[in-house]
C-alpha positions as CSV (number, residue, x, y, z in Angstrom):
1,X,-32.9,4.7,3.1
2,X,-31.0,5.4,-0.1
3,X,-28.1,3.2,-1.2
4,X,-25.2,5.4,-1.6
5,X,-23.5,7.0,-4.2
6,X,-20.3,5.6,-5.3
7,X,-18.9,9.2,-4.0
8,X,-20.6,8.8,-0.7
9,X,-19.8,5.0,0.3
10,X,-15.8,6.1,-1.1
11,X,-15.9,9.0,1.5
12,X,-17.1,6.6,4.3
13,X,-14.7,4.1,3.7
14,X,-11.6,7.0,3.8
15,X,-13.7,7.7,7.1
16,X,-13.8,4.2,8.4
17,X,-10.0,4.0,7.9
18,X,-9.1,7.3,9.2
19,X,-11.2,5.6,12.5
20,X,-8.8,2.8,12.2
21,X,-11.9,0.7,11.4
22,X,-10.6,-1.3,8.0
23,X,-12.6,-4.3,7.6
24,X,-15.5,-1.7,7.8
25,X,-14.1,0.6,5.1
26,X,-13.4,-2.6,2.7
27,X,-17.0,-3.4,3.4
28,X,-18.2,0.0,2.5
29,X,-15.2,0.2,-0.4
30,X,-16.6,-3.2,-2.1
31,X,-19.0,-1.6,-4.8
32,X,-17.2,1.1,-5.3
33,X,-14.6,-1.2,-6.6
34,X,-17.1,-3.1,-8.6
35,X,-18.3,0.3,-10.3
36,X,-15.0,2.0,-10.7
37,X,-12.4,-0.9,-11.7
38,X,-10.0,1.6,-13.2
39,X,-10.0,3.9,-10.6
40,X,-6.3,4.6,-9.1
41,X,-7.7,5.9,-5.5
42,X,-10.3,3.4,-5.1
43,X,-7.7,0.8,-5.1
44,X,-5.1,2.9,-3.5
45,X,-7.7,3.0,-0.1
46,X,-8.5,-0.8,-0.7
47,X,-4.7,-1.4,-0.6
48,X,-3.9,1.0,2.4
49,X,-7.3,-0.7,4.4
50,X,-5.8,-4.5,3.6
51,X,-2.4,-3.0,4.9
52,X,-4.1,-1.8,8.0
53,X,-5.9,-5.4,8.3
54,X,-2.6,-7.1,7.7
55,X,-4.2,-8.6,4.9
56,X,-0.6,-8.2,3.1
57,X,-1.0,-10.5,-0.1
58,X,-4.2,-8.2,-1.0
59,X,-2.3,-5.4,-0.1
60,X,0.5,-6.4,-2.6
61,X,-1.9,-7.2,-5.3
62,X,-3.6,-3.9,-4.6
63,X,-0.6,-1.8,-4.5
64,X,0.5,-3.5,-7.7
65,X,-2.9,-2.7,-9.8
66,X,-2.5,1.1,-8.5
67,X,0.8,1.2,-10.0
68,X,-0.7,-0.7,-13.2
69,X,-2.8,2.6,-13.1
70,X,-0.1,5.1,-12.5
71,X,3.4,3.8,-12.5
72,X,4.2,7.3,-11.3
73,X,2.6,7.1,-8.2
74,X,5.4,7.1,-5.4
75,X,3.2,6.6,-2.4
76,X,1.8,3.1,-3.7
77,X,5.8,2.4,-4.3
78,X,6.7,3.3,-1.0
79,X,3.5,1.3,0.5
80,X,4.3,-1.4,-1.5
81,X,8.1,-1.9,-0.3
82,X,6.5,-1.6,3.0
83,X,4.5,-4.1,2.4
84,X,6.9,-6.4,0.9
85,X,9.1,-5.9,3.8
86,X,6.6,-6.7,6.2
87,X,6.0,-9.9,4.3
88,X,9.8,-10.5,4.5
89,X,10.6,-10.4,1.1
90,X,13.6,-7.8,1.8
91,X,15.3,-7.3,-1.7
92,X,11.7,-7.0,-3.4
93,X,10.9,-4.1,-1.1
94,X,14.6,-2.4,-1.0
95,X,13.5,-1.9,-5.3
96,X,10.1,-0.2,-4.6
97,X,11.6,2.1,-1.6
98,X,14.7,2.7,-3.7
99,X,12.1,4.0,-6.6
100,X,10.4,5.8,-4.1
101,X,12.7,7.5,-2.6
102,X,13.9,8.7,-6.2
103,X,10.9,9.8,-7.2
104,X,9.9,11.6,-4.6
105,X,13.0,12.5,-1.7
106,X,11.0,12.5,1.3
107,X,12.6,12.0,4.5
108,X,10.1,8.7,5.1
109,X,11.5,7.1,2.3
110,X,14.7,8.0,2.7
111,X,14.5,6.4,6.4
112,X,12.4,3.1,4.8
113,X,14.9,2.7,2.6
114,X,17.8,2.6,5.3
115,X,15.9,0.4,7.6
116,X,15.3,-1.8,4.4
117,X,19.1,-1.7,3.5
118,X,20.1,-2.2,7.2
119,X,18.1,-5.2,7.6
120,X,19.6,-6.3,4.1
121,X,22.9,-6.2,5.6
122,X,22.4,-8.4,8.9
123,X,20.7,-11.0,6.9
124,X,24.0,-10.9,4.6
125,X,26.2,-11.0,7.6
126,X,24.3,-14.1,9.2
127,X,24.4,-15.9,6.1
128,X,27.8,-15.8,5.4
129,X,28.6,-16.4,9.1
């Protein structure tokens, strides 16, 4: 049997986290990254798959080199406030959602971005209490 193509082990790994299956797709993902270092959407699924491990510092760090890549990219902002939240770091995410949500008004990031803001606000109201 064939090794496969950088094309064909990318397409399994999008497979293997559509099947919720993420250690498998960063498995399958891992020379693809070696062969394509530059390549936004190869770390854009390595970022979403560490996400969906909870692997949240590779997450960050991959989230981070997508938007090395393309600073324009709104879904690797919104991902990466997610992130960020998830990892407590409140005011860090609120940025990324906020540029999100500017970039690109959809009503996710609109409603991560109030969440984010919300949570903001308790945390300010049990500090000063």
């Amino acid at each position: 049997m064939s090794a496969d193509t950088p094309f064909e082990a990318f397409r399994r790994a999008e497979s293997l986290l559509a099947a919720r299956q993420p250690l498998a797709a960063l498995r399958a993902l891992r020379p693809v990254l070696d062969e394509a270092p530059h390549a936004r959407s190869v770390h854009l699924l390595a970022a979403r798959a560490y996400l969906l491990s909870a692997q949240l510092r590779r997450a960050e760090k991959a989230f981070r080199r997508v938007l090395e890549i393309d600073p324009s990219d709104h879904y690797a902002r919104f991902a990466l406030g997610r992130t960020l939240e998830r990892q407590g770091r409140l005011a860090e995410a609120h940025t990324q959602l906020r540029m999100a949500a500017v970039m690109h008004p959809s009503p996710d990031y609109q409603e991560a971005l109030g969440e984010v803001r919300a949570r903001i606000a308790v945390q300010n109201d049990r500090d000063s209490s």
